[in-house]
C-alpha positions as CSV (number, residue, x, y, z in Angstrom):
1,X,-3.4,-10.7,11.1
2,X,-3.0,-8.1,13.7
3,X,-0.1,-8.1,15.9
4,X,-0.1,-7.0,19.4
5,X,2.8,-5.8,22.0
6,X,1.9,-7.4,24.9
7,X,3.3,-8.4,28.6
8,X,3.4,-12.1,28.8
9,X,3.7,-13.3,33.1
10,X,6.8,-15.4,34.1
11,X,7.9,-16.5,37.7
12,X,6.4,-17.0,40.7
13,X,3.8,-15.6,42.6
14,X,5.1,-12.3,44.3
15,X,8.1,-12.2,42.3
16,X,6.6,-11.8,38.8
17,X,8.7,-10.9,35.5
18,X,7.2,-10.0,32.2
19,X,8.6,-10.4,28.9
20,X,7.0,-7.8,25.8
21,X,6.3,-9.8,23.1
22,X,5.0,-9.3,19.7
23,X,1.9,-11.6,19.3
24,X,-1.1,-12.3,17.4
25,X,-4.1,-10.4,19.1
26,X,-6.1,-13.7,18.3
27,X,-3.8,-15.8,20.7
28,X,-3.9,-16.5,24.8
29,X,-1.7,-14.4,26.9
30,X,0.6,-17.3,28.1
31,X,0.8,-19.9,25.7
32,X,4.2,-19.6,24.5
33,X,3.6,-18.7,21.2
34,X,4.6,-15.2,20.0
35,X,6.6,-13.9,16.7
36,X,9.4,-12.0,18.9
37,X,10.6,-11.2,22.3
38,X,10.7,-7.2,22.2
39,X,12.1,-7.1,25.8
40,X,12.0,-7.8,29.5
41,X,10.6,-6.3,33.3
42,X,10.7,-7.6,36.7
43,X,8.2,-6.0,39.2
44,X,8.8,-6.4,42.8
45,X,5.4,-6.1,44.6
46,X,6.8,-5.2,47.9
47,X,8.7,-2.0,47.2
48,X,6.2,-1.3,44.0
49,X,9.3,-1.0,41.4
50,X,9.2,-2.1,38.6
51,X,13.1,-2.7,36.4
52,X,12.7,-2.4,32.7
53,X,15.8,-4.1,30.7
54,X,16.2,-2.8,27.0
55,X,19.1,-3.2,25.1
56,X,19.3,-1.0,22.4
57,X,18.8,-3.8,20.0
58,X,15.3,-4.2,22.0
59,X,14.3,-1.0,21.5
60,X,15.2,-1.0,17.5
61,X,13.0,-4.0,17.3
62,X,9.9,-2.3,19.2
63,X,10.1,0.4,16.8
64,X,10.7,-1.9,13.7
65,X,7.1,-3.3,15.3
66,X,5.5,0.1,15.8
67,X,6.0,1.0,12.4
68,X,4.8,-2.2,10.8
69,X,1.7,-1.8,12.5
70,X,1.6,-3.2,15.8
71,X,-0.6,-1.9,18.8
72,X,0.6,-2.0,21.8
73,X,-1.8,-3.1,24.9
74,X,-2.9,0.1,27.7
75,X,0.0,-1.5,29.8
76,X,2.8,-2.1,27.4
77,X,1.8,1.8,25.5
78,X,2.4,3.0,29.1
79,X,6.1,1.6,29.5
80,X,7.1,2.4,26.0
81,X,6.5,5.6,26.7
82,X,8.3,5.9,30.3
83,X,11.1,3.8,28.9
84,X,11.6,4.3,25.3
């Protein structure tokens, strides 16, 4: 099984959140099913920002992830990276 981070969509049309959950890479993007929630972003389409919430605990457990294997997606490698 590989496990992918991914962003997963929540909310409504021009007010979207995303959650970054640990998945398998074999499931849909929104079906509810995922292993863990790794964390949490809202992005406001109006004023292009986007506000990334990690606790520290978050950021333990996307580590703990990364170094069991997981890839992250293009999207979710890109936050990591500004964020982490």
């Amino acid at each position: 099984m590989v496990v992918k981070i991914r962003l997963t969509q929540r909310g409504k049309k021009h007010q979207r959140s995303y959650r970054i959950i640990a998945v398998d890479s074999r499931k849909p993007r929104d079906t509810g099913k995922y292993l863990e929630e790794l964390g949490s972003c809202h992005y406001n389409p109006r004023t292009k920002k986007i506000e990334f919430n990690l606790k520290d605990k978050d950021k333990e457990n996307i580590k703990k992830w990364l170094k069991r294997g997981a890839q992250p997606t293009e999207a979710t490698e890109e936050l990591i990276k500004k964020y982490l």
